[in-house]
C-alpha positions as CSV (number, residue, x, y, z in Angstrom):
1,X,13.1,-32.7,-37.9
2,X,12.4,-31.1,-34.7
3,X,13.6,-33.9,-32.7
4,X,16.6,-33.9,-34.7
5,X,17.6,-30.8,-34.1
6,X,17.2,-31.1,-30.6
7,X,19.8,-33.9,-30.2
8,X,22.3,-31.8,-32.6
9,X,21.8,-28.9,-29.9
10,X,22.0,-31.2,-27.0
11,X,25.3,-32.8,-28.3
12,X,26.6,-29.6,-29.2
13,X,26.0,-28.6,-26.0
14,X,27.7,-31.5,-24.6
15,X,30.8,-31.4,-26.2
16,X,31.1,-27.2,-25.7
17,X,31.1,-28.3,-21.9
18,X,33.3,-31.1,-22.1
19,X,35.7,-28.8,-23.9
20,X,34.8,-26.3,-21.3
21,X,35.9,-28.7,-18.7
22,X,39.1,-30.2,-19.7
23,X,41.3,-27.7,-18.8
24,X,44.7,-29.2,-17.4
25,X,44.6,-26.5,-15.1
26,X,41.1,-24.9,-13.0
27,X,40.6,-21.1,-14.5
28,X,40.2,-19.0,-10.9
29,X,36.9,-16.5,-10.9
30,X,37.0,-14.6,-7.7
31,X,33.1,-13.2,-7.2
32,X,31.3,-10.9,-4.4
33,X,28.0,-12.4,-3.4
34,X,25.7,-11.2,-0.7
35,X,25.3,-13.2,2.4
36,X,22.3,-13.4,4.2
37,X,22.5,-14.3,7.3
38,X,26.1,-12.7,8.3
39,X,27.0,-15.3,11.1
40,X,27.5,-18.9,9.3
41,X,30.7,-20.2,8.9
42,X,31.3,-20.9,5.4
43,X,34.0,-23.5,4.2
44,X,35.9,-22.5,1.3
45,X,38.5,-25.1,1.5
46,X,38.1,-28.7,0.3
47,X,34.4,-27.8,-0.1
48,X,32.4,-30.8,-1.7
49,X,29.7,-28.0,-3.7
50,X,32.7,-26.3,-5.1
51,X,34.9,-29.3,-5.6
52,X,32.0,-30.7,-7.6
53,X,31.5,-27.1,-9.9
54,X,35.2,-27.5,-10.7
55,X,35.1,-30.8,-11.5
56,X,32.3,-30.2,-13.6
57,X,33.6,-26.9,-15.5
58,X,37.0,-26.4,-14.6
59,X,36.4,-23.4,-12.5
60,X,37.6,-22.8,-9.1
61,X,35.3,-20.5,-7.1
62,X,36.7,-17.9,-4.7
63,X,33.8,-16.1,-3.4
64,X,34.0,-13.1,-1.1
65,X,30.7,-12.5,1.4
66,X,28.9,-9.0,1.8
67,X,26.6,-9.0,4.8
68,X,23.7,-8.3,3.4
69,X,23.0,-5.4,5.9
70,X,26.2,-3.6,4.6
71,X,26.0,-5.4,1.0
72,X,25.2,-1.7,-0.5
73,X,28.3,0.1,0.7
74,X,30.9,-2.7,0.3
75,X,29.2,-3.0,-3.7
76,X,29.9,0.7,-3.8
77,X,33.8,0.2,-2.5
78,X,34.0,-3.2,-4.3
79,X,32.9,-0.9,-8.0
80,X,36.2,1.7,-7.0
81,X,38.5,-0.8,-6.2
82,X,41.6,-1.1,-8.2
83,X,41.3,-5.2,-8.0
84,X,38.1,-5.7,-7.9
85,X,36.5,-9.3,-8.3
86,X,35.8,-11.2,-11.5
87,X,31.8,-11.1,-10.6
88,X,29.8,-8.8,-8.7
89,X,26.3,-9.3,-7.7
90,X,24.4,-6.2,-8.1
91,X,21.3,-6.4,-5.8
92,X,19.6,-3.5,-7.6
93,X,19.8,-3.5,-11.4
94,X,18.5,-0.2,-11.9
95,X,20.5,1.2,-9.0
96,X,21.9,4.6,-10.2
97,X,25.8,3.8,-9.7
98,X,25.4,0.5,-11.8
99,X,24.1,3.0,-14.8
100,X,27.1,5.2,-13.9
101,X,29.8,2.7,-13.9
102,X,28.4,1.2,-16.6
103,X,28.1,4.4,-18.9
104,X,32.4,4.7,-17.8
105,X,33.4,1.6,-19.0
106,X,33.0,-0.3,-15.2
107,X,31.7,-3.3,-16.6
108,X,32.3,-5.8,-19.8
109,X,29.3,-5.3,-22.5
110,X,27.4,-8.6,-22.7
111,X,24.9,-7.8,-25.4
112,X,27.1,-10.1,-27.8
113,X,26.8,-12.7,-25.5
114,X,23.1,-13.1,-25.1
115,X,22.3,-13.0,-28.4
116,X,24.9,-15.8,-29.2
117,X,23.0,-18.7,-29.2
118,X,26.1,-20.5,-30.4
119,X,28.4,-20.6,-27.6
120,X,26.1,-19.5,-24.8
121,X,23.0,-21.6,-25.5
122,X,21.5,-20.8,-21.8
123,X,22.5,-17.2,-21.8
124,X,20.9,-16.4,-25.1
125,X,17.5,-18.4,-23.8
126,X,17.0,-15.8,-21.3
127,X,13.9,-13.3,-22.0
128,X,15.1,-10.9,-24.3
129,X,12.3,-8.5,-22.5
130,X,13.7,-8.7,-19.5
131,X,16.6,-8.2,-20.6
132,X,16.2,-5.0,-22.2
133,X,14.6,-3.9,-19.2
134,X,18.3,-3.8,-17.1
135,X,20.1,-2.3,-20.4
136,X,21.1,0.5,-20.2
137,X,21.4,3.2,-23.5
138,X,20.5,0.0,-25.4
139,X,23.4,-2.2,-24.3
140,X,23.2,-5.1,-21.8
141,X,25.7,-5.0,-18.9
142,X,24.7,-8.5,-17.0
143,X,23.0,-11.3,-16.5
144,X,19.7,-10.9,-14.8
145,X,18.6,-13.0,-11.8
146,X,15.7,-14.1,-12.7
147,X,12.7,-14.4,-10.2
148,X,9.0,-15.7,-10.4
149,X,6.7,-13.4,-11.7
150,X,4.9,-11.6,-10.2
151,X,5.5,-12.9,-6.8
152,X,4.2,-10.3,-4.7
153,X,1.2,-10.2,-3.1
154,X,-1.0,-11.0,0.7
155,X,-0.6,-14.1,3.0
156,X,-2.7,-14.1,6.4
157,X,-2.8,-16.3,9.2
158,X,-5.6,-18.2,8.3
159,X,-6.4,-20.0,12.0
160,X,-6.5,-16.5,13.2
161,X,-8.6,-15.1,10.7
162,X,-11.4,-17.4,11.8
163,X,-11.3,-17.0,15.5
164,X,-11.5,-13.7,14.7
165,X,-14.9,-14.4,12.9
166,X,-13.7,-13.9,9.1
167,X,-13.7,-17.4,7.6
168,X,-14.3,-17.0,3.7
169,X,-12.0,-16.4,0.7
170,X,-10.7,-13.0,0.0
171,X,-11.8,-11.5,-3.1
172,X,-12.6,-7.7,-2.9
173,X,-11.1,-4.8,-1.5
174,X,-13.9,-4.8,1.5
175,X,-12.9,-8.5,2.2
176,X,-9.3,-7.8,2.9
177,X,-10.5,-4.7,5.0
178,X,-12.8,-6.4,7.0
179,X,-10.4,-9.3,7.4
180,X,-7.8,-6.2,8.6
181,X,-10.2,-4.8,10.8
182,X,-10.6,-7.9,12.5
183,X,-7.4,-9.1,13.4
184,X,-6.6,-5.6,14.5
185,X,-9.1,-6.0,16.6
186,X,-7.6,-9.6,18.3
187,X,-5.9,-8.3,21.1
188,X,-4.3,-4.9,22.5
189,X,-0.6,-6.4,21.9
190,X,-0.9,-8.0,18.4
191,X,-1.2,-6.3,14.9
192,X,-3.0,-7.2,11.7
193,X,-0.3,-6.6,9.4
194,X,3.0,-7.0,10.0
195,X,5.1,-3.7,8.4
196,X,9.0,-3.1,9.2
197,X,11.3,-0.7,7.8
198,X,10.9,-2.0,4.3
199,X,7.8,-0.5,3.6
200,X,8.2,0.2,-0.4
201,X,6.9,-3.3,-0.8
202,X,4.0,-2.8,1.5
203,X,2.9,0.3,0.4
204,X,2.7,-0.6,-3.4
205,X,1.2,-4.0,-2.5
206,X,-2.0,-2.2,-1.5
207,X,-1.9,0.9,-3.7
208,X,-1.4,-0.8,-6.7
209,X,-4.5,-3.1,-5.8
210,X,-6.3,0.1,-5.4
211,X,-5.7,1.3,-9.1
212,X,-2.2,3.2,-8.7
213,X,0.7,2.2,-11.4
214,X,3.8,0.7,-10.4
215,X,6.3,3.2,-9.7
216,X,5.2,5.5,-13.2
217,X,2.2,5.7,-15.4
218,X,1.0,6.3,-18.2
219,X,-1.9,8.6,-18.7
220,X,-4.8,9.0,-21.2
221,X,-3.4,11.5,-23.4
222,X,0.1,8.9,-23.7
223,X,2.1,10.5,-21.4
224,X,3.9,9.5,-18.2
225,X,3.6,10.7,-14.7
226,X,4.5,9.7,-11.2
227,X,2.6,7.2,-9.4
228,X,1.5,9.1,-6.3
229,X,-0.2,11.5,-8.8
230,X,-2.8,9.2,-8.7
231,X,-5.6,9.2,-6.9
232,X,-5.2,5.6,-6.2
233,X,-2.0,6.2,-4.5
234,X,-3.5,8.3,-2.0
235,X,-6.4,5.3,-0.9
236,X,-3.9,3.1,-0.6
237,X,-2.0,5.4,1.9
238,X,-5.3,6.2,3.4
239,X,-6.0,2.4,4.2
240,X,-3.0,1.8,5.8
241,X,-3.7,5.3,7.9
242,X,-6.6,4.1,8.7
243,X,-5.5,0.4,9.9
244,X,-3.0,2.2,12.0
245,X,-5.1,4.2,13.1
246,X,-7.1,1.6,14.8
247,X,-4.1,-0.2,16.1
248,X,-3.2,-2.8,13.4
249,X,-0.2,-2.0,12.7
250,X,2.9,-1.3,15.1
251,X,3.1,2.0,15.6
252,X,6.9,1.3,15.8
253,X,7.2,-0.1,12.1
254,X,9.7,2.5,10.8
255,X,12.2,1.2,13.4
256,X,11.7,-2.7,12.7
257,X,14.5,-4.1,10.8
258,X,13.9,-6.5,8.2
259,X,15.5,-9.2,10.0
260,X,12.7,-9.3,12.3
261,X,10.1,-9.4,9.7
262,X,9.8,-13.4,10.2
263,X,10.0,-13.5,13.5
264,X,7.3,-11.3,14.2
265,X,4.9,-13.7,12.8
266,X,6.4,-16.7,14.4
267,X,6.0,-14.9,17.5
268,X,2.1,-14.5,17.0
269,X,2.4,-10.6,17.0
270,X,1.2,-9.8,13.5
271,X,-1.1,-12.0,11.4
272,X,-1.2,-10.6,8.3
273,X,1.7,-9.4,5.3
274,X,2.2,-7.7,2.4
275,X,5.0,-9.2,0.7
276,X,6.7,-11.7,-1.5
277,X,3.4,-14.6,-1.7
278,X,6.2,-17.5,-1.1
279,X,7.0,-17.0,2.4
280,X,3.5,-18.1,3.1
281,X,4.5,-21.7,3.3
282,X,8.1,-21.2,4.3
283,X,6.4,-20.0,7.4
284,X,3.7,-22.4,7.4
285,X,6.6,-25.1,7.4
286,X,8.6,-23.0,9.9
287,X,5.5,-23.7,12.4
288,X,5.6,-27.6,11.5
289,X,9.1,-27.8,11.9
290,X,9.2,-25.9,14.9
291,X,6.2,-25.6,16.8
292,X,4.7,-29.1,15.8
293,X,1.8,-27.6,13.7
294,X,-0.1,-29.9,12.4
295,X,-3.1,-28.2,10.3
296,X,-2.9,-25.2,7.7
297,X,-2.1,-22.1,9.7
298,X,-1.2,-19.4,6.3
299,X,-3.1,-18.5,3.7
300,X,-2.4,-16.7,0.6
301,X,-4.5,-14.0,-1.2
302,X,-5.6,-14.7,-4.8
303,X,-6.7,-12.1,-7.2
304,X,-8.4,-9.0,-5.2
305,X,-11.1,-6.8,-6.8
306,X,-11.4,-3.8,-7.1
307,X,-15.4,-1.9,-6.8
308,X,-15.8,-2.0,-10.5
309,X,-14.7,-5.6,-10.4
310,X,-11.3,-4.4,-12.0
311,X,-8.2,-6.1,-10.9
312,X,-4.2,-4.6,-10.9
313,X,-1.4,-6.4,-8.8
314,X,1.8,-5.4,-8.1
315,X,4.5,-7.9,-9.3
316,X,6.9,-7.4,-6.4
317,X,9.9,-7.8,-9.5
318,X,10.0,-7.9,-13.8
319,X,11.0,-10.9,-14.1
320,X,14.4,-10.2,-12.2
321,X,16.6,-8.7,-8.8
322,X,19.2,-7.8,-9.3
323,X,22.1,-9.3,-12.0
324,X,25.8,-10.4,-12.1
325,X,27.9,-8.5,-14.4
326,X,31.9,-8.8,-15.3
327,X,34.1,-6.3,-14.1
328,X,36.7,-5.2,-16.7
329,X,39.6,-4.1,-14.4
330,X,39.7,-8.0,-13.2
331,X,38.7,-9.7,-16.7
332,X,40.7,-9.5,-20.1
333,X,39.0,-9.6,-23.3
334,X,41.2,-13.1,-23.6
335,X,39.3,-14.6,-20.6
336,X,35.8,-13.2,-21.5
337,X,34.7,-16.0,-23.0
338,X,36.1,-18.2,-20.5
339,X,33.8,-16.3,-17.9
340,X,30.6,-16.3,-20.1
341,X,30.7,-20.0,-20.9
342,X,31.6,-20.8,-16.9
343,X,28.1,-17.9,-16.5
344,X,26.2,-20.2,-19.4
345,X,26.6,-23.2,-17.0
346,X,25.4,-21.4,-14.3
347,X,22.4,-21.3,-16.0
348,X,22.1,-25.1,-17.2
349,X,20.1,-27.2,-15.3
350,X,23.6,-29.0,-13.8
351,X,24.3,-25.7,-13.0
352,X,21.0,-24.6,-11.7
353,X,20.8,-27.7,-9.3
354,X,24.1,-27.1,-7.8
355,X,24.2,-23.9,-7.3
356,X,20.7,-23.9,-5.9
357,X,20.5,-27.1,-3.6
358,X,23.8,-28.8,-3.4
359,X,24.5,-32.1,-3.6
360,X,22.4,-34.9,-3.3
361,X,23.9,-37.2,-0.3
362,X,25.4,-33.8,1.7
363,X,22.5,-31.4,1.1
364,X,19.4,-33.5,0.2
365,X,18.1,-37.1,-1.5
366,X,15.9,-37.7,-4.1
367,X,12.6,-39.9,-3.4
368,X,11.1,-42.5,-5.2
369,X,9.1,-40.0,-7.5
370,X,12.4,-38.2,-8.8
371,X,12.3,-35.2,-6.6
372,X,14.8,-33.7,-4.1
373,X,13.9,-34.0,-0.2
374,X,15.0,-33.9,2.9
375,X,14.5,-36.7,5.1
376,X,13.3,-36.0,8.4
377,X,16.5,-38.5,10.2
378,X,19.1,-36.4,7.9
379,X,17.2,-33.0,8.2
380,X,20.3,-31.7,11.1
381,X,22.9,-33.1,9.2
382,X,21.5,-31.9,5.5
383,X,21.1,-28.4,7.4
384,X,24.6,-28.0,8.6
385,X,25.7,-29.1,5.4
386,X,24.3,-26.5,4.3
387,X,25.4,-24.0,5.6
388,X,28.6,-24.8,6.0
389,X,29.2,-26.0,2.5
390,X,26.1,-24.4,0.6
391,X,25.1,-21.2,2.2
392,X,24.4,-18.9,0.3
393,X,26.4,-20.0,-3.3
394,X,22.6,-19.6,-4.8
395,X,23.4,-16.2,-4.7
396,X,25.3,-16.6,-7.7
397,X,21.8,-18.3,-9.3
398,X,20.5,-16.4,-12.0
399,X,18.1,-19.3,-14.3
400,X,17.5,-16.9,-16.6
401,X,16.7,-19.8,-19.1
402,X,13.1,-20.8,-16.1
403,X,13.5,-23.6,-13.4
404,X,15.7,-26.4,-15.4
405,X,17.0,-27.9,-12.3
406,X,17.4,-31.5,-12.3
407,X,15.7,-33.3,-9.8
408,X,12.9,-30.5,-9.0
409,X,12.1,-30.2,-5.8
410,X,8.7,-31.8,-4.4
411,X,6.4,-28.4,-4.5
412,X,4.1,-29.9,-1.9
413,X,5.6,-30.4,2.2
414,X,4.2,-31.2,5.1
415,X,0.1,-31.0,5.7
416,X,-0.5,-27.9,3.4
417,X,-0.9,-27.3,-0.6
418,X,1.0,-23.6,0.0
419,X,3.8,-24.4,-2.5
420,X,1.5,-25.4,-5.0
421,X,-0.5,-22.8,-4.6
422,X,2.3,-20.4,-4.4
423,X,3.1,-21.7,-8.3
424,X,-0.5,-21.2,-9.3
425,X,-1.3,-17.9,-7.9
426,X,1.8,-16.9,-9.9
427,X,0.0,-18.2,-12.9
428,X,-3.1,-16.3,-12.1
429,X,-2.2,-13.7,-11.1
430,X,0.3,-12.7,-14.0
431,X,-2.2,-11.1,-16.5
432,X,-3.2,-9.0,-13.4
433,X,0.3,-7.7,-13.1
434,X,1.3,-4.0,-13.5
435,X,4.5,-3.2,-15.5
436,X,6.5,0.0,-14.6
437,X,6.6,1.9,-18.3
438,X,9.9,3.3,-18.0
439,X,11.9,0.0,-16.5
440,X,14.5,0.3,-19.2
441,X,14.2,3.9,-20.1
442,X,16.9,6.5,-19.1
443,X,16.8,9.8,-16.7
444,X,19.7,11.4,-16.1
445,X,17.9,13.4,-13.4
446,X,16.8,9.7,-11.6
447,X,21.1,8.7,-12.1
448,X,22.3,11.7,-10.6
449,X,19.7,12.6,-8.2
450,X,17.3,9.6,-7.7
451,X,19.0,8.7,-4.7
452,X,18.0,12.3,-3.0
453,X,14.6,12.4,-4.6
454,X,13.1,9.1,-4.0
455,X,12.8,9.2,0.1
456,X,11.4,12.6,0.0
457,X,8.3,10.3,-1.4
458,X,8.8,7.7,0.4
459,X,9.5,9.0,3.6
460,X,6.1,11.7,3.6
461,X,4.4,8.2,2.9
462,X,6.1,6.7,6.0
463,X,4.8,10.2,8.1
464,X,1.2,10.1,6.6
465,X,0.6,6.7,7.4
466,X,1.5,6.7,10.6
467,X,-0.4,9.8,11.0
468,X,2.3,12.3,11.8
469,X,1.5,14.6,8.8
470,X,-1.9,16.0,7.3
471,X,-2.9,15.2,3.5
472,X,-1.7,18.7,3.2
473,X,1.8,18.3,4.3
474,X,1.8,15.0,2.2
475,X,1.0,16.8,-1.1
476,X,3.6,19.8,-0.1
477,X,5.9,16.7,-0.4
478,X,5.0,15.7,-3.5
479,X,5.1,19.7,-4.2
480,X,8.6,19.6,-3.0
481,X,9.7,16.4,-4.9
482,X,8.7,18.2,-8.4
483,X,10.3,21.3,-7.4
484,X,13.8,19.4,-6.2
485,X,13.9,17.7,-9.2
486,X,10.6,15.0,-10.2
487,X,9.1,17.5,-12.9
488,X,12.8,17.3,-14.9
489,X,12.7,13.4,-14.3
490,X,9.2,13.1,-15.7
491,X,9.9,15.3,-18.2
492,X,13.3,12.8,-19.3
493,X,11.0,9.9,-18.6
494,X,8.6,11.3,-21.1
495,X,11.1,12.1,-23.8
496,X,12.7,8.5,-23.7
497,X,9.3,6.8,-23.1
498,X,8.1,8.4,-26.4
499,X,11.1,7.7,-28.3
500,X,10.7,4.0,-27.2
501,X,7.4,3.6,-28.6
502,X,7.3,5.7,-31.8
């Protein structure tokens, strides 16, 4: 019976896509995607990717690039516009002005959709958790883009590490500061971790390994309070104080823009990051591509304890970053469902594959084993390819339904295990995670004034670490914060986190 039903929803599936498909004439969807990097010439004319997505559904893609670097303000101009876009990629899901605009009517509600198994069989597979966690007053705005949980984590140059006279696994909180303290200690020009401007990530990396929550807690009596109320918040600060203070970290790092982050490690001036655990081997394969390595140079953390043998990670994302949602000035209620089904493909594993790797003969090849490669003789003409015809359309990815592409591609490259090891740590490392309570919930203090409220944490963290402010100037900040505002947030917080879970 099972197996029957499976072929009835594969053939329905089938012919809703043919039918999808056969228009006489391709249905246009304009979209605004973000572009990273800026500087690549991308071909929108007679381009094989999109010929082949219009062939396929019917659709013809115009896409319009934000430079990532400016992405924020032209999303802000694009949401004003009196022709906006079909689709707009929202980088930030819980970004204020989404909630806004979508509270006035910016956006087409999708809840419909996603629970409508029927005509959007990939849509509706999506977890319903995550989900609910970018709704907002209960009703779903867009389509998440999904991302592997929890992701985040510590990757270190392993080589390094043991020159430097640290050559075991990391499992405690005293390994990873000993393994600090000793590449800080490799050279008078080098650092042990590498920190730029982005420091959010950095900073709850380590204090959510001391014990802090994610963003908001929840307390013993039920209730929620801010995160830097703990006193696990303040050890991770002092770590990183502490590490600076004893030269392993830049003491430039508020200036360093993001773009630099890579490079910094490629250069050999920082050994050691806090950040999204798959870079590890993109790195690692950066060095074999580019510097001819030919042994294991990264490695990534695993699970880190705590002194009571406790264990808390911080999942870098819920599941998702960011979503797509459909703007209503540029989208009838007619063509709705024309946009939804062309979104449901998006998410099928045709869809998936495309929008994620290209084509096989222009943008990769598919070995023996069934999986997409590169060959090293078509590795300069697969690149430019790709950027020229590929770029950066997985921006408009969202596999909400998990990794249905079709061919995969081979986890393992070049002499390391770090892609496999990237899936497994993600598998590990997931009952460790720690989930920010009010994701979901509703403060209309965080909508108006989160925006003005936030840095003045953030920022005191920034000072403190870098050792420009006392622990008493940080906790007037945090003074300040409640004053300005972060006692009426908690307070809303509170409200709609006990309503939730009545």
């Amino acid at each position: 019976m099972k197996k029957l039903f499976s072929l009835l929803l594969a053939l329905a599936m089938l012919f809703s896509m043919m039918s999808f498909a056969a228009a006489d004439e391709p249905f246009e969807i304009s979209v605004l995607l973000p572009e990273f990097p800026a500087d690549i010439d991308f071909v929108m004319t007679d381009n094989p990717v999109l010929n082949k997505i219009q062939e396929l559904t019917g659709v013809k893609l115009n896409i319009q690039w934000g430079p990532n670097s400016t992405y924020s303000e032209i999303f802000s101009t694009t949401l004003a516009d009196a022709n906006p876009p079909m689709l707009v990629s929202a980088t930030n899901a819980r970004d204020p002005q989404v909630t806004n605009s979508a509270r006035g009517g910016t956006f087409w509600d999708l809840t419909d959709a996603v629970n409508d198994a029927e005509n959007y069989p990939y849509l509706a597979a999506g977890n319903h958790s995550i989900y609910n966690s970018i709704s907002v007053d209960g009703h779903l705005y867009g389509i998440y883009r999904s991302r592997a949980f929890p992701r985040g984590g510590i990757y270190y140059r392993l080589d390094v590490a043991k020159e430097a006279g640290f050559d075991r696994e990391v499992k405690t909180i005293d390994d990873l500061t000993e393994l600090a303290e000793k590449l800080a200690a490799v050279s008078d020009d080098t650092y042990a971790l590498n920190m730029c401007s982005y420091t959010d990530g950095t900073i709850k990396v380590i204090t959510v390994a001391m014990g802090a929550p994610n963003t908001w807690g929840v307390d013993e009596n039920g209730d929620i309070y801010p995160a830097h109320k703990s006193p696990a918040y303040l050890e991770g600060l002092n770590w990183l104080r502490h590490l600076y203070e004893i030269g392993g970290i830049d003491p430039n790092f508020a200036q360093i823009s993001t773009s630099e982050w890579d490079n910094i490690e490629r250069t050999g001036k920082a050994f050691m990051r806090f950040d999204c655990l798959d870079n590890a081997h993109r790195q690692q394969e950066w060095f074999e591509n580019n510097a001819q390595a030919t042994e294991q140079l990264f490695q990534s953390v695993g699970p880190v304890a705590k002194a009571d043998g406790s264990i808390s990670v911080w999942p870098q994302n819920e599941g998702f970053a960011g979503e797509i949602l459909v703007m209503k000035k540029a989208v009838s209620e007619e063509d709705l469902p024309k946009v939804l089904k062309f979104l449901d493909w998006c998410n099928s594993p045709e869809g998936q594959t495309i929008i994620n790797a290209g084509l096989e003969g222009l943008t990769y090849d598919v070995d023996a084993d069934g999986f997409r490669y590169v060959p090293e003789e078509k590795s300069e003409e697969y690149s430019k390819n790709s950027q020229m015809y590929h770029n950066n359309v997985n921006q408009l990815g969202m596999g909400v339904p998990g990794n249905l592409e079709n061919p995969k591609a081979r986890v393992n490259r070049g002499y390391t295990q770090l892609r496999q090891r990237y899936e497994d740590l993600n598998v590990e490392l997931a009952p460790y995670a720690v989930l920010n309570p009010c994701a979901g919930l509703a403060s209309e203090t965080q909508v108006n004034f989160g925006a003005q409220l936030d840095p003045i944490i953030s920022d005191a963290a920034v000072q403190y670490i870098a050792g420009l402010i006392s622990e008493d100037e940080l906790r007037a900040a945090w003074d300040e914060w409640a004053d300005m505002g972060g006692d009426k947030m908690t307070a809303e917080y509170n409200e709609a986190y006990h309503a939730a879970h009545q």
